[in-house]
C-alpha positions as semicolon CSV with decimal commas, in nm:
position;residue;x (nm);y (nm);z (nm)
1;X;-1,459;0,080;0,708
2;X;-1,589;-0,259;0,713
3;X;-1,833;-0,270;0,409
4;X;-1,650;0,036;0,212
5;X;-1,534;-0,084;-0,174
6;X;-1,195;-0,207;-0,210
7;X;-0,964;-0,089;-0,500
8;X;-0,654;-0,276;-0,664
9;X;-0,438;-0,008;-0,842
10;X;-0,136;-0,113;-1,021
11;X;0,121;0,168;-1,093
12;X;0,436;0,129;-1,319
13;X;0,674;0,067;-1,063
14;X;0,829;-0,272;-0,948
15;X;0,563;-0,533;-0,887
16;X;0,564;-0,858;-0,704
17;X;0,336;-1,040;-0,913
18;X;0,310;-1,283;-0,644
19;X;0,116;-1,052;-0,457
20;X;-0,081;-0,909;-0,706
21;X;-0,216;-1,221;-0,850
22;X;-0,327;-1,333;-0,486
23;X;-0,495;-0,966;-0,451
24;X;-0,661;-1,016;-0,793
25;X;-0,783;-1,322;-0,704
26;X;-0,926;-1,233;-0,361
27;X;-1,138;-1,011;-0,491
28;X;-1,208;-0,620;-0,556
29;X;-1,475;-0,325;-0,635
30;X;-1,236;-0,166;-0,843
31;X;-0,943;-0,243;-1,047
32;X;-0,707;0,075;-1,200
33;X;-0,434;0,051;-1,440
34;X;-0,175;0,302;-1,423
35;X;-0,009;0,365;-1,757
36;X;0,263;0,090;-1,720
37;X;0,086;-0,113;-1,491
38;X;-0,192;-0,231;-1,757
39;X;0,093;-0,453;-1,872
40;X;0,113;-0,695;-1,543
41;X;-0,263;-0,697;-1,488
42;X;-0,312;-0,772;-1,852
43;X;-0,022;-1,061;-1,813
44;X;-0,188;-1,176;-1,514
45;X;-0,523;-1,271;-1,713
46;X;-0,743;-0,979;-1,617
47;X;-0,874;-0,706;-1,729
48;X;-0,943;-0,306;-1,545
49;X;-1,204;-0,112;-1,539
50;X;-1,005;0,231;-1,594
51;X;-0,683;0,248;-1,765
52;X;-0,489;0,613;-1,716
53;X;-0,221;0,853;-1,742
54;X;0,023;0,974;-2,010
55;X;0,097;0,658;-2,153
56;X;0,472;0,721;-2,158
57;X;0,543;0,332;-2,032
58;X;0,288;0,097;-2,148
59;X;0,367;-0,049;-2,493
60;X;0,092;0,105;-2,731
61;X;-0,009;-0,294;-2,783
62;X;-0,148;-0,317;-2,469
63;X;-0,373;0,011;-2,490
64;X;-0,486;-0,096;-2,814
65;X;-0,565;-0,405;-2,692
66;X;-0,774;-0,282;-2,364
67;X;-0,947;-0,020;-2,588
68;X;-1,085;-0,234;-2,778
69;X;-1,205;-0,409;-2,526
70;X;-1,366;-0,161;-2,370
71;X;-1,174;-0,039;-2,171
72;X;-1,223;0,336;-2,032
73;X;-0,919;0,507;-2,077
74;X;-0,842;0,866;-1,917
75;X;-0,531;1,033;-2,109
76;X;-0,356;1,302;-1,961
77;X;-0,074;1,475;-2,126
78;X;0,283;1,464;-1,986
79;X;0,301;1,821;-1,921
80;X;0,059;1,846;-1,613
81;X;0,094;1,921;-1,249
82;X;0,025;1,583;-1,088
83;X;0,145;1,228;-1,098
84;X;-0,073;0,957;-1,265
85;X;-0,071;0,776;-0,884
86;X;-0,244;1,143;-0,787
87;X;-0,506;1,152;-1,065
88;X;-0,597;0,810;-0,992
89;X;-0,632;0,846;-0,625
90;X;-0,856;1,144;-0,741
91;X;-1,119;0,807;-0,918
92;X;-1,062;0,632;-0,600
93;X;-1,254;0,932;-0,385
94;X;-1,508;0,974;-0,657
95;X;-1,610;0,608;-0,656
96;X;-1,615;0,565;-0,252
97;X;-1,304;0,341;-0,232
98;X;-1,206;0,308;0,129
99;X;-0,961;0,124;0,085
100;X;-0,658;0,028;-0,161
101;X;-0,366;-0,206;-0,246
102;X;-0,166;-0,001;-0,465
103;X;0,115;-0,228;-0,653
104;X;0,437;-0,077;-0,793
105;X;0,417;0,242;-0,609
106;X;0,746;0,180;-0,415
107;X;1,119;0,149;-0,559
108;X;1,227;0,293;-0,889
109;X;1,242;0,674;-0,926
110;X;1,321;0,799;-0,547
111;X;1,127;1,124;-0,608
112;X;0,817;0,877;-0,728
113;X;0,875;0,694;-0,404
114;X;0,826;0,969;-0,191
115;X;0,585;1,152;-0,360
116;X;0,373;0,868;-0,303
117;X;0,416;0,795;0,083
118;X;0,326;1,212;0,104
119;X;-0,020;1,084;-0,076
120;X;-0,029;0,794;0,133
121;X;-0,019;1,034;0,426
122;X;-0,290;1,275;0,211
123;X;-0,546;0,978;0,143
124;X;-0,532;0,903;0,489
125;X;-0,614;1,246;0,605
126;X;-0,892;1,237;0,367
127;X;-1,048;0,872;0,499
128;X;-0,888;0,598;0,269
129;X;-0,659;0,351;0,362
130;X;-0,384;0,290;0,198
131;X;-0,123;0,012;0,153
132;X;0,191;0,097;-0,094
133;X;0,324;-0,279;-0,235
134;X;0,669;-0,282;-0,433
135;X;0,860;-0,578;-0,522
136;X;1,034;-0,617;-0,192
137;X;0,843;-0,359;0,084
138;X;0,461;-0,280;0,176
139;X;0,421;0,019;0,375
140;X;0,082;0,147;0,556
141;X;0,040;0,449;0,756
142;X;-0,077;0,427;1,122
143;X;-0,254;0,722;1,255
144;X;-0,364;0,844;1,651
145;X;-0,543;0,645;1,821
146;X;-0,507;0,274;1,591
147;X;-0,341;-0,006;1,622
148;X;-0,166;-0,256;1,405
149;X;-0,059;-0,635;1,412
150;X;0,237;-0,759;1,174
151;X;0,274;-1,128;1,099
152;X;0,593;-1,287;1,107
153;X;0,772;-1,457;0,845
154;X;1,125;-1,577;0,853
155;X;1,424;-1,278;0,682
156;X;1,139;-1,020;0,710
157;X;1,182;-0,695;0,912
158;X;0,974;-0,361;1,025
159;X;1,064;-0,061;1,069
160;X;0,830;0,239;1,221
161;X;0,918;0,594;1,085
162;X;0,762;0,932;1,191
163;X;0,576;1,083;0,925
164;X;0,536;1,376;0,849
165;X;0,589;1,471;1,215
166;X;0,681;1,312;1,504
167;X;0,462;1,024;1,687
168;X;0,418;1,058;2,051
169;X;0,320;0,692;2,249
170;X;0,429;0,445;2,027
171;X;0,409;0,100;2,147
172;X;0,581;-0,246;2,030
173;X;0,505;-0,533;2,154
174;X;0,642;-0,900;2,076
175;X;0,935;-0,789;1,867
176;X;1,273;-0,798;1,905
177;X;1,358;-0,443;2,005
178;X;1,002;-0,301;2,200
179;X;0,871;-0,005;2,294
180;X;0,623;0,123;2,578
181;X;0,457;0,497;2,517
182;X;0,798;0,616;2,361
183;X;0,853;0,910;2,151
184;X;0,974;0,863;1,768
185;X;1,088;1,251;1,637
186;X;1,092;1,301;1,252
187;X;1,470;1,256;1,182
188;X;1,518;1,004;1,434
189;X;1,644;0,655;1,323
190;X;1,515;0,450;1,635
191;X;1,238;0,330;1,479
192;X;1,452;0,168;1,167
193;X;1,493;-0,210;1,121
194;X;1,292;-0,396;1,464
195;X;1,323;-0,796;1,383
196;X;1,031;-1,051;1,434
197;X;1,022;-1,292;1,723
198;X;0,796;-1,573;1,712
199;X;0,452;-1,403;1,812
200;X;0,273;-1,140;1,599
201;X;0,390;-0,742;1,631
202;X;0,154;-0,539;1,761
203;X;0,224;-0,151;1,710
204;X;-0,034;0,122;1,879
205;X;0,027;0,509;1,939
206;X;-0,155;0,792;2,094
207;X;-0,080;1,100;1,850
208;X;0,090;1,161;1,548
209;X;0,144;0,929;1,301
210;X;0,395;0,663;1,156
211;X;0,500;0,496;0,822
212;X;0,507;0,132;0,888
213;X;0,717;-0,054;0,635
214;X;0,777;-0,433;0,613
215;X;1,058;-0,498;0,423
216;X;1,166;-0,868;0,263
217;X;0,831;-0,973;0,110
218;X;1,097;-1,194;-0,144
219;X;1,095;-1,451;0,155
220;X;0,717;-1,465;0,297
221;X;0,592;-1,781;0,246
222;X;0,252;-1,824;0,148
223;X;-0,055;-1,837;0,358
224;X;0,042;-1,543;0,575
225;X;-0,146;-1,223;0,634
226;X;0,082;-0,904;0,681
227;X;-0,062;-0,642;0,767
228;X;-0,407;-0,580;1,046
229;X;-0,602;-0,397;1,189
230;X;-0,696;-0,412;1,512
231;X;-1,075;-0,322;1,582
232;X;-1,132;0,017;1,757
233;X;-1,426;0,007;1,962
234;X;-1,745;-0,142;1,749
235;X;-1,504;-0,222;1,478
236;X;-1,424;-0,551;1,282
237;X;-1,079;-0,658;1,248
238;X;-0,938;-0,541;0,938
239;X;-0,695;-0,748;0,683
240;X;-0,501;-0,473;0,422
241;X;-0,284;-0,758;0,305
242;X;-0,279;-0,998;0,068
243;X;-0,282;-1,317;0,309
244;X;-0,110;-1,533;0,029
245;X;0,238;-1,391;-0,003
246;X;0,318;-1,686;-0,305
């Protein structure tokens, strides 16, 4: 995945504009507004490529506005049988994006929330790498086989949950509460809340896979990278994280 396009989408959800202006900023191959989420990028001083979905949440100003701009706009009618998150992820395979920050896909509506970690687990499956960003959690999935460092940064937390089945030889290293080859079964509640020490986290497993969810992103100071990947053989390390956390 080292030279696959990166995307920025921005969903209607909460957003930690902190992040997303240091995301914008860094640099992408793709920008996608949402519905809803056309209003922060707009507010933020730039401008997508694609704005879609129903258009139930962003204020007909700012539609007008990107239309005439030239903006492409998709519209979909409220009565369909997929999220606007889904129909976007849908552009994202059509245009080659490997990988994604996707803003304001976490908190808010519960059933939105966990719609979208099942199509995190989907665009995985499929190749793409996601990370989900809300206002106060980012959450990536880790799949057989990979391995993941987390920065620390001080009032921030992990947790590791099983998902969508369980994870066999899952390994933590330099936190708080490790592990060594252990077992995590969907339902179980060991993974939940691990704290950081001084040193990065490093998470691996063998099969299965696991929701890894940082949770406090209210305190990270900036300068900090999050999330990374750790190179599999004849692989390049991998940042999925904004490193400015401002």
């Amino acid at each position: 995945m080292g030279d696959s396009k990166k995307a920025i989408l921005v969903g209607g959800g909460p957003i930690h504009k902190g992040l997303l202006r240091t995301a914008l900023a860094a640099g992408y191959d793709l920008l996608i507004a949402i519905d809803g989420g056309g209003k922060p990028i707009v507010d933020l001083g730039y401008q997508p490529q694609l704005l879609l979905g129903d258009f139930d949440s962003l204020p007909l100003s700012y539609k007008n506005a990107l239309k005439a701009e030239g903006v492409r706009l998709l519209s979909y009618q409220p009565e369909k049988n997929w999220t606007d998150l889904e129909l976007a992820f849908e552009r994202l395979t059509a245009q080659k994006c490997r990988k994604a920050l996707v803003f304001g896909a976490l908190g808010g509506r519960l059933d939105h929330t966990l719609a979208n970690l099942a199509l995190l687990y989907k665009m995985k499956q499929s190749g793409t790498e996601l990370v989900l960003i809300g206002d106060e959690q980012a959450v990536t999935l880790l799949t057989e086989q990979e391995k993941i460092r987390i920065f620390p940064f001080p009032r921030g937390h992990f947790s590791l949950l099983p998902y969508p089945f369980a994870a066999q030889g899952v390994s933590i290293r330099e936190a708080k509460y490790p592990l060594e080859k252990a077992t995590l079964e969907l339902g179980s509640t060991r993974g939940v809340h691990n704290e950081f020490m001084t040193n990065p986290v490093e998470v691996e497993l063998d099969s299965g896979s696991l929701l890894v969810i940082v949770e406090g992103l209210r305190h990270c100071p900036g300068g900090r990278t999050i999330f990374q990947r750790l190179p599999r053989q004849g692989q390049q390390e991998t940042t999925v994280f904004p490193r400015n956390c401002n």
